[in-house]
N, C-alpha and C positions, 0 to 999 in steps of 0.2 A: 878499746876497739868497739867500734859500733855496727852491729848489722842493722839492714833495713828487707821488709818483705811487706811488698805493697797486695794487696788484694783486693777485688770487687767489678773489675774491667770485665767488658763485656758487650755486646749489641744490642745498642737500642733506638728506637726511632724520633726522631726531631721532637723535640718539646718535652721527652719524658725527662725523668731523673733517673740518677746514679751515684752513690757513694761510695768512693773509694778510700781502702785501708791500706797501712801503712804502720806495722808492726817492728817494734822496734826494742834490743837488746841491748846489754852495757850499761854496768850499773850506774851511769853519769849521763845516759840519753836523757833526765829531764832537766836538762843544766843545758840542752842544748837549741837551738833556733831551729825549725822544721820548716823545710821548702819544698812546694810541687812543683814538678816542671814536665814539659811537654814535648815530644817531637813529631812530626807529622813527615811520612816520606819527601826526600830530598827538599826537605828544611831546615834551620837551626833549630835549635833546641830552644823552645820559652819558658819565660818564667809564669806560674800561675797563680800561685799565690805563698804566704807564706807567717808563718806565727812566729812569738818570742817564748822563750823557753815556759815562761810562768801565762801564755796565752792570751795576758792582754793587751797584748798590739799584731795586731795585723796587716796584712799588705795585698795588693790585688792590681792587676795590671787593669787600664779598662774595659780591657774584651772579654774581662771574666766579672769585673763588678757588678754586685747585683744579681748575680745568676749563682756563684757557686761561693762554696763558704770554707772554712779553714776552721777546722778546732783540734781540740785535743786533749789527752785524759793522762794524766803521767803517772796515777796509779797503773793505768793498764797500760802503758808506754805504748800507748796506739794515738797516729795522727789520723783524721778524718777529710776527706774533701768532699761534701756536699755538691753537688752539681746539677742545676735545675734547668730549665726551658736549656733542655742539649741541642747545639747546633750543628748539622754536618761537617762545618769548620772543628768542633771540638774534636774531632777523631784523629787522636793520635797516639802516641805511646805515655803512659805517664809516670813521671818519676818520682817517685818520695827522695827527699836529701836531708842532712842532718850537717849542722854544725855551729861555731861559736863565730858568731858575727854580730857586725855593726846595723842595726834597723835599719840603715842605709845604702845598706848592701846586698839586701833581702832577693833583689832584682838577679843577683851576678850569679852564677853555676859557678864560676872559679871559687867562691869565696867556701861554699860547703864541703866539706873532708869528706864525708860518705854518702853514698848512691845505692837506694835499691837495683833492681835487673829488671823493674817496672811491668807494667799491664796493662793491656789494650785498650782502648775505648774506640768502638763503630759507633759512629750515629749517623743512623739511615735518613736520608728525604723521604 
């Protein structure tokens, strides 16, 4: 069993930054692939980005390339998401996810077994 607890959401205004955590339990969490994902009132839920378990491959939609980044430390079983020139479009709920997939599948919310209960992110005009 894997928990997740994302932390670092908050308000802030266009163009700053924010990095969000994403703490993670179970002794098998660095064997696993880590996804961020986003929802915004009465929208689907996106994908934002997303690492492979040993961190060197990554993934990024392109409304977030360039701006925000994905890493991760498996000693301290914490994922990271860097987020730079914040857009009022970025404000939404964000989820840390965990699970054993294909790099190909980095994109899909069905594919990951576990969900944080996520953290806010306001970004002001």
């Amino acid at each position: 069993q894997v928990q997740l607890v994302e932390s670092g959401g908050g308000l802030v205004q266009a163009g700053d930054s924010l990095t969000l955590s994403c703490a993670a339990s179970g002794r098998t969490v660095s064997s696993y692939a880590m996804g961020w994902f986003r929802q915004a009132p009465g929208k689907e839920r996106e994908f934002v980005a997303a690492i492979s378990w040993s961190g060197g491959h990554t993934k990024y939609p392109d409304s977030v390339k360039g701006r925000f980044t994905i890493s991760r430390d498996n000693a301290k079983k914490t994922v990271y998401l860097q987020m730079n020139s914040l857009k009022p479009e970025d404000t939404a709920v964000y989820y840390c996810a965990a699970g054993v997939l294909y790099s190909s599948d980095y994109s899909l919310d069905s594919k990951y077994d576990y969900w944080g209960q996520g953290t806010q992110v306001t970004v002001s005009s």
